[in-house]
C-alpha positions as CSV (number, residue, x, y, z in Angstrom):
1,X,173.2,157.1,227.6
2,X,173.2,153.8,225.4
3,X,170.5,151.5,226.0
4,X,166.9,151.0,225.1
5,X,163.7,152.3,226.7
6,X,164.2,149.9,230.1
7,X,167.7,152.2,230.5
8,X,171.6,151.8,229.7
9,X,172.6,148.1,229.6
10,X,175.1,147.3,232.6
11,X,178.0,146.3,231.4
12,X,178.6,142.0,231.4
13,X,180.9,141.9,234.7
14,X,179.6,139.9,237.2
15,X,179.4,142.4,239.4
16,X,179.4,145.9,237.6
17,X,180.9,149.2,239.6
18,X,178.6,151.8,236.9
19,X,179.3,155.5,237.6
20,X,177.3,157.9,235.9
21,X,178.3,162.0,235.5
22,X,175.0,163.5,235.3
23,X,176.5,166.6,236.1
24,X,176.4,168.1,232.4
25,X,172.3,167.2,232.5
26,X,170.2,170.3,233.6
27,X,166.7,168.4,234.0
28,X,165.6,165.3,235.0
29,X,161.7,164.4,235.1
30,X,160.2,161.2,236.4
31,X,160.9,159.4,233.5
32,X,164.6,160.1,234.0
33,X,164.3,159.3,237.6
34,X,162.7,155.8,236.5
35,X,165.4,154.8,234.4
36,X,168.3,156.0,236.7
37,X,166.2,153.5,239.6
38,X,165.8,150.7,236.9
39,X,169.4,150.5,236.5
40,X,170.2,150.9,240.0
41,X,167.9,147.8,240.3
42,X,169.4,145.8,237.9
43,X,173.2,146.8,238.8
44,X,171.8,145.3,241.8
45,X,170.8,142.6,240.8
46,X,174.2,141.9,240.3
47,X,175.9,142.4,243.2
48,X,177.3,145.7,241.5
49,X,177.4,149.3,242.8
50,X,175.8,152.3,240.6
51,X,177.5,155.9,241.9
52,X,176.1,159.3,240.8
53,X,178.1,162.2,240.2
54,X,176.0,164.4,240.5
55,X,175.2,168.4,241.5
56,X,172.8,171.5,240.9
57,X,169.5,171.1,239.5
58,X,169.6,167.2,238.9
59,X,170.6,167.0,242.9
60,X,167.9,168.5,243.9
61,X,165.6,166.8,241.7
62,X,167.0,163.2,243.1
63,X,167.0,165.1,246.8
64,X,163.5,166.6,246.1
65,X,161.8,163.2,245.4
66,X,163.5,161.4,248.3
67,X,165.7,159.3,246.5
68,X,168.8,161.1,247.7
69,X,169.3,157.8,250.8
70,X,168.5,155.5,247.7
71,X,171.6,156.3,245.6
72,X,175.4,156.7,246.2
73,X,175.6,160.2,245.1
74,X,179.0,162.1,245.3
75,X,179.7,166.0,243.8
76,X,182.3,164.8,241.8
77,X,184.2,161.9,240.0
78,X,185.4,159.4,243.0
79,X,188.9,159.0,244.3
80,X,190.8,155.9,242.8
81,X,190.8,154.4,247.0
82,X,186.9,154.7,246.7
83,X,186.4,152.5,243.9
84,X,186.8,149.2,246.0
């Protein structure tokens, strides 16, 4: 992910609509965790919308340390009517 060590940059729209495919990752730790809530935060911020696509190991990671309510998480890439 491009960024710096506070996460990936949202992109410059007002309001950003970020989706990020974690499916190809294989291990998240709390470190990852804390970037992937920093840029939910700052998303936010900006009256923007951060999805997850997301399955396997790194679901169960988000699932495990409760933060499966705190983010939009779906199994695979969403559906063009979902975007809005």
């Amino acid at each position: 992910m491009p960024g710096n060590s506070r996460g990936p940059r949202p992109p410059r729209d007002p309001h950003p609509d970020l989706v990020l495919d974690l499916r190809p990752a294989t291990f998240a730790d709390c470190s990852g965790l804390g970037v992937l809530c920093r840029t939910r935060d700052r998303v936010r911020a900006r009256c923007g919308r951060l999805r997850l696509i997301t399955d396997g190991r790194v679901l169960r990671i988000i699932r495990a340390a409760g933060l499966d309510g705190v983010f939009e998480l779906h199994p695979g890439c969403p559906s063009r009517s979902a975007v809005r």
